[in-house]
N, C-alpha and C positions, 0 to 999 in steps of 0.2 A: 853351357846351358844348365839350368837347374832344374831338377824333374822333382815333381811332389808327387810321391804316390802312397795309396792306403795298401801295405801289402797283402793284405786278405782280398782286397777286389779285383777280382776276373778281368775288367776293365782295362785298368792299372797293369795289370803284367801282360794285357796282349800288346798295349802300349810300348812295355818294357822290351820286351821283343821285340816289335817292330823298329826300335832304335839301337840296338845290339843288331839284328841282322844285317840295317842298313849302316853300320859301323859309323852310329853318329855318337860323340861323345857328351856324357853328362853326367852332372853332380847329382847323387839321389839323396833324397830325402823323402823319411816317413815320417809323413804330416802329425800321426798322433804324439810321435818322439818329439816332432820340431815343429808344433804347428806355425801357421804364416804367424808373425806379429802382426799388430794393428797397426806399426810404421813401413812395414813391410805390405802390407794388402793398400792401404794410402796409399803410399808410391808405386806400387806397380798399376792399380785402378787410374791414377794420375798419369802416366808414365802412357801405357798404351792403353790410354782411355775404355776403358772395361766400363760397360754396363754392369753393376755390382751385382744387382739381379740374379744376372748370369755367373755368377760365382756359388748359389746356395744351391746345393742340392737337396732337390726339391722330393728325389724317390727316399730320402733318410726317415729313419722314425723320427729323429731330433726334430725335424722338420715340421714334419705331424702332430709330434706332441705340442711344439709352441705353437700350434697352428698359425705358421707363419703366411701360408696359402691366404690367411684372413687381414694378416698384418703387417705385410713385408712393406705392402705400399705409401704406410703411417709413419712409418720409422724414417728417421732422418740415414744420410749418410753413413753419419759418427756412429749411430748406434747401428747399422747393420756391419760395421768395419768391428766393432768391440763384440759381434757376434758371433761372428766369422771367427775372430781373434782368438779368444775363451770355448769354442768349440771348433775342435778337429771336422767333424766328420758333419757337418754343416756344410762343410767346403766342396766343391764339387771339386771330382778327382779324375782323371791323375791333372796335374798343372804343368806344364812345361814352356819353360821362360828363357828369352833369349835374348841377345841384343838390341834388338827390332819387334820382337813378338811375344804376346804372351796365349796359349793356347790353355783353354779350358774345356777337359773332356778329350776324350781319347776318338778323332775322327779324322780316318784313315788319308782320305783326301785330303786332307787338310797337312796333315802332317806329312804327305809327298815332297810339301814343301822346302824345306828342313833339307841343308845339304851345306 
């Protein structure tokens, strides 16, 4: 499994924890280091069909400042893939991607799943 996390966020390391307790193994990566590609976000939003939407984190200033709240729904696909892309922290975090799954957002229930 591949885990994307921002390591400064609270979120992201209770995340991280709870996948080390439950001695689940995974590849880490810090999104500002490696953010996703734009072939990379393409084929996973392809792959298990992601509402794109749901990949922009909406509590970021980046967010705010493009006022994307106003604009997200104008934008085509490609350009919210090349937004994501070119900004890390747009991306909602932590990500963790699997064979079968792609989980956005660190929720706990969800992640029971995982074994």
């Amino acid at each position: 499994m591949l885990f994307i996390e921002y390591s400064k966020c609270s979120t992201c390391k209770k995340a991280k924890q709870f996948l080390d307790n439950n001695n689940i193994k995974y590849i880490d990566r810090e999104i500002k280091e490696e953010t996703p590609t734009y072939d990379e976000l393409s084929k996973w939003i392809d792959m298990y069909n992601i509402d794109i939407n749901k990949l922009f984190n909406t509590s970021s200033m980046l967010y705010r400042e493009y006022k994307l709240k106003d604009k997200l729904n104008d934008l085509t696909k490609e350009e919210k893939i090349k937004l994501l892309s070119e900004n890390a922290l747009l991306i909602k975090r932590p990500l963790l991607i699997g064979n079968d799954f792609m989980y956005i957002g660190f929720k706990e229930k969800e992640w029971n799943n995982i074994k």
